[in-house]
MARMI-162768 format. One record per residue (C-alpha): x negated, y negated, z. Coordinates in pm, whole numbers, plus 50000, padded with zeros to 5 digits. Layout:
% MARMI-162768
XYZ...
This chain:
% MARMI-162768
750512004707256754071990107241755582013707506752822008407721753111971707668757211969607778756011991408055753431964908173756341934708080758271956708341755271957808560755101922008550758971915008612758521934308936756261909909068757401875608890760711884109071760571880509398758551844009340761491833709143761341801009386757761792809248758291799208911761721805508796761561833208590764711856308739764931866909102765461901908935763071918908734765691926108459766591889308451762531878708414762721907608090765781891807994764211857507987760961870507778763101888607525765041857707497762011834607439761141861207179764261854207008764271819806985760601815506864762261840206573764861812806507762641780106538758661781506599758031768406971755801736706955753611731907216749701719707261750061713706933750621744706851753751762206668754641800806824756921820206600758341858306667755141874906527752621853406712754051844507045754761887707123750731890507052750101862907290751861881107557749891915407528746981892107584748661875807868749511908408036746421933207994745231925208382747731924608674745131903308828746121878408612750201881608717750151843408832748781822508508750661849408276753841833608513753051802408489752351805408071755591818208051757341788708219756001764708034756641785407725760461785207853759871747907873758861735207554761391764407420763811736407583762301709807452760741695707754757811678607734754811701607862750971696607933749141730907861747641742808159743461751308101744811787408097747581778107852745181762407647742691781207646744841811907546746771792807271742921782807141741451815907174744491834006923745561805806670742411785606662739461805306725735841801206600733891810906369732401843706559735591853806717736531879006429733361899106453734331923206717737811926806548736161934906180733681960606349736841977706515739111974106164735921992106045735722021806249739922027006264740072024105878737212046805807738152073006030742092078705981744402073905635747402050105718750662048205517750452021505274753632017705138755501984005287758722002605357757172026605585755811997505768759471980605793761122010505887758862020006160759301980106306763241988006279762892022906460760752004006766763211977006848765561995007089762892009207326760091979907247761901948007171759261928807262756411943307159757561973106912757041951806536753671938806676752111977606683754351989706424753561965906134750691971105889747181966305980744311962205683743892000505688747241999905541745031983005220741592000505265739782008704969738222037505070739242075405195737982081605530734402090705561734382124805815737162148205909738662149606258736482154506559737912185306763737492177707111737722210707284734492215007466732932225607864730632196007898730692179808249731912147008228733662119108437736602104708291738262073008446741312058608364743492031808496747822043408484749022006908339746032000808061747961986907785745221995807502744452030207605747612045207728747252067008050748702097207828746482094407570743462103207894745782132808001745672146207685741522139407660740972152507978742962187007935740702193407578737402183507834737882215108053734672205708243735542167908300736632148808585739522128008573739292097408838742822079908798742792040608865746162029408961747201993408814747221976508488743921968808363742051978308101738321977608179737461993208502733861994008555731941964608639734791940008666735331946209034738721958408979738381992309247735211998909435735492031709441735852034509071732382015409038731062035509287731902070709126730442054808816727322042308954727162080209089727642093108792725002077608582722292075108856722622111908906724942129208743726952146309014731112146308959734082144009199735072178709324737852174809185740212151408978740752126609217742822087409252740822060609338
């Protein structure tokens, strides 16, 4: 997820550049990555305050993988990041509802938030053995800097499998199989990297691979492509696939 994620920052550059006048990030998209892995920096040196709020190194990279999962959402992820800049400089800022509502939803969030995070911990530790030794976990942050500085030490660090009790419960599912199936997957998702579907699809000999261009991570039923909810909607009502892998 880190590469994937400095491939979406770029993603994002590309677009926050050329409305430099509105929101005066860069009026080049490697002066807007600049800016972000400058921000990053400084929140390492002295936590940003703001909504009453403080964003250090660790947090304020997490925020942004929020911030950046839907290029639908290019414009408040812009205008987070200048008033991030802002109160980086010390000016005073008023959290927009999006800012706010972000900042709420990662430092300060309720009492149910966790649930779907434990049930996923749950699966992930139970299935696969992760390294637990520390220095494994610090070397592997080191090794991601130079091609992730932004968002390398957030997916390299430990996560609580790193501390699981248990062994995992089943071996390996081998995925090699002839069973019709439609696969759909958009290029820019920054949880499920696109590669990670190429390699899916060529173990699913039978499947059908319908390719969603954009960064987004859910692509049925949020009215991100049409035609992906249509070949969907096809799919389940009657089970009949593309001809062939196909772009939507």
């Amino acid at each position: 997820m880190g590469a994937a994620n400095e491939r979406a920052l770029d993603d994002f550059a590309a677009w926050a550049a050329p409305r430099d006048g509105r929101y005066g990030l860069g009026a080049t998209p490697a002066s807007v990555r600049a800016g972000v892995e400058g921000l990053v920096r400084r929140a390492q040196a002295a936590p940003i305050s703001v909504d009453g709020f403080r964003l250090d190194g660790y947090l304020l990279p997490f925020l942004l993988t929020v911030c950046q999962g839907d290029d639908r959402d290019n414009a408040d992820y812009a205008d987070i990041l200048r008033q991030l800049l802002d109160a980086a400089d010390g000016k005073p800022v008023q959290a927009s509802p999006a800012l706010h509502e972000l900042l709420t939803a990662v430092l300060a969030p309720g009492p149910d938030a966790g649930a779907d995070l434990a049930a996923a911990i749950g699966i992930l530790c139970d299935d696969v053995a992760m390294p637990r030794s520390q220095r494994w976990y610090r070397e592997a942050v080191e090794r991601s800097r130079p091609a992730q500085p932004v968002f390398g030490p957030v997916f390299n660090g430990p996560t609580p499998c790193a501390s699981w009790r248990q062994a995992p419960r089943e071996p390996f599912v081998e995925v090699r199989n002839a069973v019709p199936a439609l696969q759909i997957q958009s290029t820019g998702d920054t949880h499920a990297p696109y590669r990670g579907a190429l390699a899916l699809h060529a173990r699913m000999s039978a499947s059908r691979l319908l390719t969603v261009p954009g960064r987004v991570h859910t692509v049925y039923l949020n009215g991100y492509r049409p035609c992906a909810q249509q070949a969907v909607d096809t799919y389940l009502l009657t089970g009949e696939l593309p001809a062939a892998d196909a772009t939507c």
